[in-house]
PAZAPA-4460 file (N, C-alpha, C; in steps of 0.05 Angstrom, whole numbers, plus 32768, in hexadecimal, padded with zeros to 4 digits):
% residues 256
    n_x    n_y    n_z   ca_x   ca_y   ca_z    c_x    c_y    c_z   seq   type   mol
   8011   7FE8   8000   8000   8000   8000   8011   8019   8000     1      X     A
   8021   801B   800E   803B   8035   8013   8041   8031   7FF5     2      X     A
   804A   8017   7FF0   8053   801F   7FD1   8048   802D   7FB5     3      X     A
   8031   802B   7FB7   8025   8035   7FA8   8016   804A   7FAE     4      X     A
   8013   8057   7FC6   8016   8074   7FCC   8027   8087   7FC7     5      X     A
   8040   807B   7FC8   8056   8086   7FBD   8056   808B   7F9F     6      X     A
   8054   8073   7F94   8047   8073   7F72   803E   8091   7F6E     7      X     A
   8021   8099   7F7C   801C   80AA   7F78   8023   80C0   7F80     8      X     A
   8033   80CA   7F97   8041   80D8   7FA2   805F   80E2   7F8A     9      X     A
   8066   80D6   7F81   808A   80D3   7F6F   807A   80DD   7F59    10      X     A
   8060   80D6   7F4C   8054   80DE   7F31   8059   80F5   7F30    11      X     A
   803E   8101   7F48   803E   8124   7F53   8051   8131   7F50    12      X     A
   8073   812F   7F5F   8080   8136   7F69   8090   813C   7F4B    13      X     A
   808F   8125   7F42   80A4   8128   7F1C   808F   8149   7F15    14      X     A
   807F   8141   7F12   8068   814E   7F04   8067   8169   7F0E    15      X     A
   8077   8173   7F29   8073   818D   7F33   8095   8198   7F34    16      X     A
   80AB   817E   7F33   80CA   818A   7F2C   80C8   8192   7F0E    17      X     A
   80B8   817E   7EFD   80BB   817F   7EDF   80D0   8169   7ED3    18      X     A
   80E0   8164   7EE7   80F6   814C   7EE4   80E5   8126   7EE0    19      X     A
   80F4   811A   7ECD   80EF   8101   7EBC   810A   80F6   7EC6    20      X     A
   8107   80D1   7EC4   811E   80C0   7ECB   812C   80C3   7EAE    21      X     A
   8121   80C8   7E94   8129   80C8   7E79   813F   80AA   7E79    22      X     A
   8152   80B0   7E68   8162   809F   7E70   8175   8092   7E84    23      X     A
   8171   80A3   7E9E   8186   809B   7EB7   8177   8084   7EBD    24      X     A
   818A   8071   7EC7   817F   8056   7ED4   8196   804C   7EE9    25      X     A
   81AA   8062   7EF3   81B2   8062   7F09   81AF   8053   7F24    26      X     A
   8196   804A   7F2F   8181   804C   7F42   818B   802B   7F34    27      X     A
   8181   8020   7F25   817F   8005   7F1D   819B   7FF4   7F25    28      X     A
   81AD   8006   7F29   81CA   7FF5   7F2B   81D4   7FFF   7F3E    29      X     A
   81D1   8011   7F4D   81DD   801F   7F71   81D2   800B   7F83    30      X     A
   81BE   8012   7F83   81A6   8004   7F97   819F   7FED   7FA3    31      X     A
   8196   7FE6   7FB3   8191   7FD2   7FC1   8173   7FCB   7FBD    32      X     A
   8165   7FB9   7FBE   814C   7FBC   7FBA   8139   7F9E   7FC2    33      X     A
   812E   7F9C   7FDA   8131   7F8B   7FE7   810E   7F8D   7FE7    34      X     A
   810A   7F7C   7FD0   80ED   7F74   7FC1   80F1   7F5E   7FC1    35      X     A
   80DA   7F3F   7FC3   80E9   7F31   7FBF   80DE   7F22   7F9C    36      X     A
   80D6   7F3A   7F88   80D5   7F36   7F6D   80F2   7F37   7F66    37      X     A
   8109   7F4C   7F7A   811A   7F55   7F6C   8130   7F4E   7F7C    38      X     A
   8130   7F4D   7F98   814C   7F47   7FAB   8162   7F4F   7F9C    39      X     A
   8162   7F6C   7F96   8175   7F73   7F83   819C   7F84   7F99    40      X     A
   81A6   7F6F   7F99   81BF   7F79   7FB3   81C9   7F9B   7FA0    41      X     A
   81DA   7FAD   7FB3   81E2   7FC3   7FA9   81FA   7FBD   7F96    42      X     A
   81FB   7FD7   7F7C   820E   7FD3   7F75   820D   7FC0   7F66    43      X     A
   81FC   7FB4   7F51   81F3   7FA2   7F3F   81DD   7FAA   7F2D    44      X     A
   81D7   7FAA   7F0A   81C8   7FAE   7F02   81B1   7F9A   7F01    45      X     A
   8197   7FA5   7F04   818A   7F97   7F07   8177   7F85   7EF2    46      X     A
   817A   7F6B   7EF3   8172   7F5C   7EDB   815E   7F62   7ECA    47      X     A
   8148   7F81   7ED3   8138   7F84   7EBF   8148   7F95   7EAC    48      X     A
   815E   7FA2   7EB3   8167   7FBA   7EB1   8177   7FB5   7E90    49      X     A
   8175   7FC0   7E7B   8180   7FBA   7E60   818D   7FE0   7E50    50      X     A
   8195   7FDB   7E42   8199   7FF8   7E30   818B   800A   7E29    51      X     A
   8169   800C   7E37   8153   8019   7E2E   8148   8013   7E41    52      X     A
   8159   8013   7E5A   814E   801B   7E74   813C   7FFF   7E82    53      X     A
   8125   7FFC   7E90   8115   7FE9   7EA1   8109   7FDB   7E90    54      X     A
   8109   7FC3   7E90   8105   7FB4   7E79   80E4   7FA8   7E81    55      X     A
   80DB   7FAD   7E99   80BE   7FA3   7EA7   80B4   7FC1   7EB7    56      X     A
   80B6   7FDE   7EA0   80B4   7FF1   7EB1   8097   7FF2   7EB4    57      X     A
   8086   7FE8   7EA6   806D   7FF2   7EB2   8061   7FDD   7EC4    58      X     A
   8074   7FC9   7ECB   8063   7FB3   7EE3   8083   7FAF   7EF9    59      X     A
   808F   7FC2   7EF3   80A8   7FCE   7F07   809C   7FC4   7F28    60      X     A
   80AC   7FB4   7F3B   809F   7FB5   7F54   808E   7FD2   7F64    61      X     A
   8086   7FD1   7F77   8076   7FE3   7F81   8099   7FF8   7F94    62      X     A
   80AE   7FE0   7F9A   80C7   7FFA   7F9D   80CC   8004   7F8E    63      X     A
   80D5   7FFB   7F79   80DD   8010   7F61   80C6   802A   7F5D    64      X     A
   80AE   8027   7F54   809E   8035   7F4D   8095   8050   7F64    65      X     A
   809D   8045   7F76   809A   8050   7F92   80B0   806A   7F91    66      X     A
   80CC   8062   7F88   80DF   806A   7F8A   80E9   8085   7F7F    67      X     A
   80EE   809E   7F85   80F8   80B3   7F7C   8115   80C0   7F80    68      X     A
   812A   80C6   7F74   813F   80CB   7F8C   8144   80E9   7F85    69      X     A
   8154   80F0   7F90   8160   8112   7F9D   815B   8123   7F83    70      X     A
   8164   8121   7F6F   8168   8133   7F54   8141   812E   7F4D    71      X     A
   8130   810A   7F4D   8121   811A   7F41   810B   812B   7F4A    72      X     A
   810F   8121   7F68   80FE   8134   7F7A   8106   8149   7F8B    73      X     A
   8119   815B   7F7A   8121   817D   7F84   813F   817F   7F84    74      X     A
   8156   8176   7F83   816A   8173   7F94   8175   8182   7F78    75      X     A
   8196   818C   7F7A   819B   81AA   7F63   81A0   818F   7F4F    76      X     A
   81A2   819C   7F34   81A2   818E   7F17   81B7   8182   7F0E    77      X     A
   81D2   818A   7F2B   81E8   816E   7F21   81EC   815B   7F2B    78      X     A
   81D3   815C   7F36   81CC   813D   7F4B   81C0   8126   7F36    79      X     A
   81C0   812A   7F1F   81B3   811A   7F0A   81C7   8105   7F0D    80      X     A
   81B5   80F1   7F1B   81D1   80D3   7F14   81DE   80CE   7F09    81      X     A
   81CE   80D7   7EF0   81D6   80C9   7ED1   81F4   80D2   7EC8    82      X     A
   81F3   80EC   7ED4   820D   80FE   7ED7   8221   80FA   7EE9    83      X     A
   8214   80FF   7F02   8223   8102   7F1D   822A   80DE   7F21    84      X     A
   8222   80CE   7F19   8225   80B5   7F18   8228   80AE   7F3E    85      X     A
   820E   80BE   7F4F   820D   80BB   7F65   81F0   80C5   7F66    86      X     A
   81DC   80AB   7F77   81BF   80AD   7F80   81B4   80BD   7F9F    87      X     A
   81B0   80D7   7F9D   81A5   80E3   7FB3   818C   80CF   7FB7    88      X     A
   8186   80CB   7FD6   8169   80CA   7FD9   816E   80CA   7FFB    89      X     A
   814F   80CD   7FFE   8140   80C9   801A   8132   80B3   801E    90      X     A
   8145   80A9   803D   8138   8090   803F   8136   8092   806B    91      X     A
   811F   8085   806B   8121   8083   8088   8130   806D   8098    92      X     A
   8140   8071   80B3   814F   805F   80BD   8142   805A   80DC    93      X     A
   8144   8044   80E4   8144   8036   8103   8155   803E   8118    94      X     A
   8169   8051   810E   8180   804D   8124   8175   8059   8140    95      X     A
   817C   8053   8150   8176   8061   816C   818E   8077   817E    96      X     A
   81A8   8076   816D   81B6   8079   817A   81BC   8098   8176    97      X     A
   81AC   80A6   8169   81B1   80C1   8159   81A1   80CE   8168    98      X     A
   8191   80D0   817E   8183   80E6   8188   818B   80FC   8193    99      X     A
   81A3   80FD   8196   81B6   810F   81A8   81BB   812B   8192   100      X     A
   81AD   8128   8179   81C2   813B   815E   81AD   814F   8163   101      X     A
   819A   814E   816E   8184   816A   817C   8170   816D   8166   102      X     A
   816B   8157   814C   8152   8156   813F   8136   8155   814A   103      X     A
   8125   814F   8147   8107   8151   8155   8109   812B   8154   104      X     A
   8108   8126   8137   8109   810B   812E   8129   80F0   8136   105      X     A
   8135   8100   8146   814B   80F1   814F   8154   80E8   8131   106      X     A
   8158   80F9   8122   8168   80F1   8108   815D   80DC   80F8   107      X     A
   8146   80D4   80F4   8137   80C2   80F5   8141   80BE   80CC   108      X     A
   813E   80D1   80C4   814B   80D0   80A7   815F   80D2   8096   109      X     A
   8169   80C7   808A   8183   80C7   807C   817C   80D0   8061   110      X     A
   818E   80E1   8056   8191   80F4   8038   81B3   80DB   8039   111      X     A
   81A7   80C4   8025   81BE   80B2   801A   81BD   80C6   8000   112      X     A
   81E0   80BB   8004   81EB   80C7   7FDC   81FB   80A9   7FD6   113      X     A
   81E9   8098   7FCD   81FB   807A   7FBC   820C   8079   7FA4   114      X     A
   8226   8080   7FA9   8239   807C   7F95   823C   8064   7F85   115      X     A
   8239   8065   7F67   8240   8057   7F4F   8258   8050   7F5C   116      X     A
   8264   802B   7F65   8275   8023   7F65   8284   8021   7F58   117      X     A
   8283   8029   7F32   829D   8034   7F20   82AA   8052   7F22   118      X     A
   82A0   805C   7F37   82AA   807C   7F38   82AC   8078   7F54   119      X     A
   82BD   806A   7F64   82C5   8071   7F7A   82D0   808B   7F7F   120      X     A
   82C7   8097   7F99   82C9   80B1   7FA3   82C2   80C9   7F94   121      X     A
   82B6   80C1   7F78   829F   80DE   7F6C   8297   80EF   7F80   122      X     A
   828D   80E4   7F9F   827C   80F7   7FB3   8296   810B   7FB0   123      X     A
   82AA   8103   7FB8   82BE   811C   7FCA   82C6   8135   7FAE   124      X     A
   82BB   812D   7F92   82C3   8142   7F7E   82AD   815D   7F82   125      X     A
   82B3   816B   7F73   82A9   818F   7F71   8292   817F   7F5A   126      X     A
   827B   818D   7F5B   826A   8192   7F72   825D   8187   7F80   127      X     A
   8267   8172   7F85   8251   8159   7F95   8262   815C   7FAE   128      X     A
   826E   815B   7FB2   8283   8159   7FD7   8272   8176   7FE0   129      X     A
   8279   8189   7FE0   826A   81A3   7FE3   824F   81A9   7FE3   130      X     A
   8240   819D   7FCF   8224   8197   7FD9   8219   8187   7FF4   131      X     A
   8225   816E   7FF2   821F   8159   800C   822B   8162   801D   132      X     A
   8245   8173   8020   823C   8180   803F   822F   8199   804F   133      X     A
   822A   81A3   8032   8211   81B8   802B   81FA   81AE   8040   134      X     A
   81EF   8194   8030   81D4   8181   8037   81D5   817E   8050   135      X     A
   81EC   8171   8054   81F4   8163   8071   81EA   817B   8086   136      X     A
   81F8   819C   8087   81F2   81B0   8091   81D7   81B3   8097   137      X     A
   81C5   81AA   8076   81AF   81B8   807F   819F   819A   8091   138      X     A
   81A3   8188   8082   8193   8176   8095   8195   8173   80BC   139      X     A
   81AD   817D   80C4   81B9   817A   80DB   81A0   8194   80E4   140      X     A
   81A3   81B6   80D3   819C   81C8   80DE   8176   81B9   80E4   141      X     A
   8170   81AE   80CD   814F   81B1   80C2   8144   81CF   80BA   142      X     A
   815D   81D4   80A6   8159   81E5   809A   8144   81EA   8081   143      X     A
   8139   81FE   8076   8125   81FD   8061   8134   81F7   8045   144      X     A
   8123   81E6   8035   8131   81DD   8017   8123   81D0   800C   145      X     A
   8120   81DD   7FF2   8109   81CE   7FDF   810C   81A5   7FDA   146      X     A
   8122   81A3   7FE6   8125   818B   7FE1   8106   8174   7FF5   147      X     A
   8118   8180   800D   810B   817B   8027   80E5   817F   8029   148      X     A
   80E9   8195   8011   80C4   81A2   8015   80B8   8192   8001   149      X     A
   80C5   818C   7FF2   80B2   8180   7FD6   80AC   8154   7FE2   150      X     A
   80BD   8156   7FFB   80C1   8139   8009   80A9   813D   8016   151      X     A
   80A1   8154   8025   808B   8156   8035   807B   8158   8021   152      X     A
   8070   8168   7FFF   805D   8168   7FFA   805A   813F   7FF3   153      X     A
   8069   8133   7FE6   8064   8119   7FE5   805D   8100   7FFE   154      X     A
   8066   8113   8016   8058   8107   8026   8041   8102   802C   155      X     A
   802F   8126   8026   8016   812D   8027   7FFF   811C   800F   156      X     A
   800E   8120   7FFB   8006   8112   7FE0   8002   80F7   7FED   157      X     A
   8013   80E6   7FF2   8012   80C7   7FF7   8006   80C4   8012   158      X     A
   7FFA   80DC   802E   7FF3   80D2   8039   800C   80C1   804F   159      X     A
   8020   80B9   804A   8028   80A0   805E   802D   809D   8079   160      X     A
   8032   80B7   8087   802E   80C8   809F   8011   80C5   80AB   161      X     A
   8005   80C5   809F   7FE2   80C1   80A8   7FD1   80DF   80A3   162      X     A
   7FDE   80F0   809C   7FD8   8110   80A6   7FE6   811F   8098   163      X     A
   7FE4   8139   8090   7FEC   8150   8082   8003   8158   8095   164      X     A
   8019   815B   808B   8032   816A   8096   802F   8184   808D   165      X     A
   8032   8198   8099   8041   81A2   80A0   8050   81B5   807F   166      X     A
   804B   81C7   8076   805D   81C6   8058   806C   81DB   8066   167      X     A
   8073   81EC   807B   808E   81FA   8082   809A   81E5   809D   168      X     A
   8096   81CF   8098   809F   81BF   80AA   80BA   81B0   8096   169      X     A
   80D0   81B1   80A1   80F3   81AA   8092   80FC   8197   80AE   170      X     A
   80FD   817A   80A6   8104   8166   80B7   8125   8168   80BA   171      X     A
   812B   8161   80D2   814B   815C   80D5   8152   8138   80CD   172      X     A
   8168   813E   80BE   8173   8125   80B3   818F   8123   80B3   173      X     A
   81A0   8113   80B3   81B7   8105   80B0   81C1   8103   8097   174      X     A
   81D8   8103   808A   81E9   80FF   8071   81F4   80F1   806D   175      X     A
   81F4   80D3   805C   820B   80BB   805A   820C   80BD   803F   176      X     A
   8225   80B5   8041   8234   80A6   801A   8234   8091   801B   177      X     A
   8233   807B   800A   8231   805F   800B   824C   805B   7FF3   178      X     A
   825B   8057   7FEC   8270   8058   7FDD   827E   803D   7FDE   179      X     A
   8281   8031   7FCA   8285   8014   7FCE   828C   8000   7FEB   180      X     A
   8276   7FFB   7FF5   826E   7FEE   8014   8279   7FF8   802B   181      X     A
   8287   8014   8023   8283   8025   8040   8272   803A   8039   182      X     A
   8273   8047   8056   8250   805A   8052   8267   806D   8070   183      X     A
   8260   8081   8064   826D   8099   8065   8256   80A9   807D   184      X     A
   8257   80B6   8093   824B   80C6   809F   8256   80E8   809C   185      X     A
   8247   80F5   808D   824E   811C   8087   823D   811C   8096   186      X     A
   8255   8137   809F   824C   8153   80AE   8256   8166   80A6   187      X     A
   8250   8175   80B7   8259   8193   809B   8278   819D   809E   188      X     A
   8287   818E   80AC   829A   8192   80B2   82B4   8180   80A6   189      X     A
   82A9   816A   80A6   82B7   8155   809E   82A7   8138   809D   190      X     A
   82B3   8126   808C   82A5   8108   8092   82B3   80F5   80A4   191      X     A
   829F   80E1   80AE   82A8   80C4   80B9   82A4   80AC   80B4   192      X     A
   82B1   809F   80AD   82B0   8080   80A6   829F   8070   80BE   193      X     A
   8282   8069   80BA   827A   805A   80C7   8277   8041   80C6   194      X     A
   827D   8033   80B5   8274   801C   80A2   827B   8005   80B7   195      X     A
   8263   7FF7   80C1   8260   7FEB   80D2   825E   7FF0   80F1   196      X     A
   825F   800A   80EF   825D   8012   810B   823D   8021   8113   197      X     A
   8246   8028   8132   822B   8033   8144   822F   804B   8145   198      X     A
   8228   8066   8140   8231   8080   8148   8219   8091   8152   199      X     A
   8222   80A0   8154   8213   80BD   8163   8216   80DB   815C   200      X     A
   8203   80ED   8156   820D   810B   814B   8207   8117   8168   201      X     A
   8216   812F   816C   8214   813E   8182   821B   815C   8171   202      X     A
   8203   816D   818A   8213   8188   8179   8221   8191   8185   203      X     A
   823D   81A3   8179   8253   81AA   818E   8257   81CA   8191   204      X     A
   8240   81D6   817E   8247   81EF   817B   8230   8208   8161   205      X     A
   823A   8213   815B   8226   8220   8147   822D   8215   8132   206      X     A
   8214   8204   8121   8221   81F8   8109   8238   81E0   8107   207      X     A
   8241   81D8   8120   8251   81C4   8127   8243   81AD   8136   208      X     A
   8246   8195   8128   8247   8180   8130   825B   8169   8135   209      X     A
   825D   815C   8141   8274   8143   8140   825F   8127   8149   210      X     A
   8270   8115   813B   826B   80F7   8141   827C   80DF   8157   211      X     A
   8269   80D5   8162   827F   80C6   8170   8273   80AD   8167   212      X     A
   8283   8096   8163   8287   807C   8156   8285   8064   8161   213      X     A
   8278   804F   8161   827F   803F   8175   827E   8020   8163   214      X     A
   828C   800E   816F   8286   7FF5   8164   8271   7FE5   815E   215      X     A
   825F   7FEA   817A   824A   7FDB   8181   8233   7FF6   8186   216      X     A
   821C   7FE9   8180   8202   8000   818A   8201   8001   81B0   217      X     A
   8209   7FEE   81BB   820E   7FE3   81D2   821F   7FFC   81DF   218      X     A
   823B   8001   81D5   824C   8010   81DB   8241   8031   81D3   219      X     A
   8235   8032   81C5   8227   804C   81C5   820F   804F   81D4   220      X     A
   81FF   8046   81DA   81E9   8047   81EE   81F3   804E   820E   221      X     A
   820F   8037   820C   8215   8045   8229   822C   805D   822E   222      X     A
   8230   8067   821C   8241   8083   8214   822A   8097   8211   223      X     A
   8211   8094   8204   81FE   80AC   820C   81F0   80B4   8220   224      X     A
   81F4   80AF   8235   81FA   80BC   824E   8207   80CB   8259   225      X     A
   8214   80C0   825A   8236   80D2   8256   8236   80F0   823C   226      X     A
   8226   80E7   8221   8224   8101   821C   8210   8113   8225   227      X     A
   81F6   8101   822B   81E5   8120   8237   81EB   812F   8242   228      X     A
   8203   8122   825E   820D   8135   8273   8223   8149   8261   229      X     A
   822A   813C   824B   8243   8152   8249   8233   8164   8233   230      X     A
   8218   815E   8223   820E   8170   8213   8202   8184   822C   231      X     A
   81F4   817E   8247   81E7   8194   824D   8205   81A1   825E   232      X     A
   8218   819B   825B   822B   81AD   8265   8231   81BF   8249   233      X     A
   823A   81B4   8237   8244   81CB   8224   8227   81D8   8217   234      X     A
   820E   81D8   821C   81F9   81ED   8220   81FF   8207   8233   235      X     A
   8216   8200   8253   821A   8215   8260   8229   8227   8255   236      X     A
   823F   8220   8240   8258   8229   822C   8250   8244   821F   237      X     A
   8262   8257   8227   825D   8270   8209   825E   8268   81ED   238      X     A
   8251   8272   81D6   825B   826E   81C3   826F   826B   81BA   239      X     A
   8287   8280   81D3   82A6   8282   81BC   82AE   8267   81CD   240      X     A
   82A5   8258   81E5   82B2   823F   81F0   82A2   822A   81E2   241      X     A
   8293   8232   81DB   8289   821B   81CD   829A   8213   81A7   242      X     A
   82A0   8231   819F   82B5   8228   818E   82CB   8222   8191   243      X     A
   82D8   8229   81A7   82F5   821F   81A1   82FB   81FF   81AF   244      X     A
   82E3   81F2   81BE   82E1   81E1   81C3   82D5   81CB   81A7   245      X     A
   82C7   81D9   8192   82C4   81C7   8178   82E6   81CC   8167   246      X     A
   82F6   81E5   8161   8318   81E8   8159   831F   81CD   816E   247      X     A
   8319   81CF   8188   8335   81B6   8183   8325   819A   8188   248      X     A
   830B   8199   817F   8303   8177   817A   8315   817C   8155   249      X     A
   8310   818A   8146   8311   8190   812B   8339   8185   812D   250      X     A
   834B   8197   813D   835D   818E   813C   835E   8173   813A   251      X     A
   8357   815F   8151   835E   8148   8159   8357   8134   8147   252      X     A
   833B   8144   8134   8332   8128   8121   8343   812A   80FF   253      X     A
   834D   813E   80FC   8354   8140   80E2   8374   8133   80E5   254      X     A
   8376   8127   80CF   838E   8111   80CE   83AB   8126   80CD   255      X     A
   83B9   8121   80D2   83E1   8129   80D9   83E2   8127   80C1   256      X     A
***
């Protein structure tokens, strides 16, 4: 049922950017897609998938059809896969361990960018590196962005919330790269290799965030304690102690 709410939700949404999949079929070979018409693993084209694009597009599963990513619902025009040979989208996550980053939604959403495994490290080139920590910024702030608003009108469209959001309502979200089977955590400052790990966002300042990392979700559950007490202490902090206390986390994490 979600799936095909969406159906109609992604129609709308093409239909109000003006943006068509045309020939990109990006999405068909990044992606993961865990239907079980298609149990399609990431990073593999997918067996409908031919030289003229979806070879079963008009009986396409209810994910695919469901499916919209970053460029064609708002995101700027060199986010085109087809180009950028890297898939923006929004997807919702389970983690528990992110409530500390001061979202409403405990970071409840991730803005993934899935890198084409033949262009390793495309993210970190001009203009895609610069954008995603652009994103990263605004998702951390829940800042306003047509990206984010045109997500709420497809929400409203499809209903899946139960209720009308909100259209000056801008959700706080999280930023990962997925880049051949590690997955990258941005912030606007710098990235972290999380790939297989448990972490946590905290804010450390104006526009500053940092991550702390852990092996286990285990080991981070019992370390956020330990940060409440030290987030409602650096709430007591001036501004200018609150920056020079983010200068020297910034020293300590950037490599010699």
């Amino acid at each position: 049922m979600a799936d095909d709410l969406n159906v109609v939700a992604i129609k709308r949404l093409a239909e109000k950017t003006g943006r068509i999949c045309g020939s990109c079929t990006m999405c068909c070979y990044v992606l993961k897609v865990e239907d079980p018409e298609l149990a399609k693993p990431a990073d593999q084209w997918c067996k409908h998938c031919n030289s003229s694009g979806c070879g079963i597009y008009e009986t396409r599963p209810g994910k695919c059809r469901g499916f919209g990513c970053g460029w064609l619902t708002g995101m700027e025009d060199f986010w085109r896969p087809e180009d950028s040979k890297i898939v923006p989208h929004m997807k919702g996550t389970e983690e528990q361990v992110l409530n500390l980053s001061g979202g409403p939604e405990g970071l409840k959403l991730v803005l993934w960018f899935e890198a084409y495994d033949k262009y390793p490290g495309r993210w970190r080139q001009q203009p895609y590196y610069d954008s995603i920590r652009q994103w990263a910024l605004t998702g951390l702030r829940g800042s306003a962005n047509p990206y984010t608003a045109n997500l709420i009108y497809m929400a409203n469209v499809s209903g899946i919330f139960g209720g009308k959001i909100d259209t000056g309502y801008h959700p706080h979200f999280q930023t990962l790269v997925h880049d051949r089977g590690r997955q990258w955590l941005i912030l606007p400052h710098h990235e972290v290799d999380v790939t297989g790990k448990s972490y946590m966002i905290a804010p450390m300042g104006p526009d500053r965030w940092e991550a702390m990392v852990f092996d286990t979700e285990e080991q981070g559950l019992k370390v956020a304690g330990v940060m409440q007490e030290f987030m409602a202490w650096t709430k007591m902090l001036s501004m200018e102690q609150r920056a020079q206390l983010a200068a020297e986390i910034d020293k300590e994490i950037k490599p010699a």
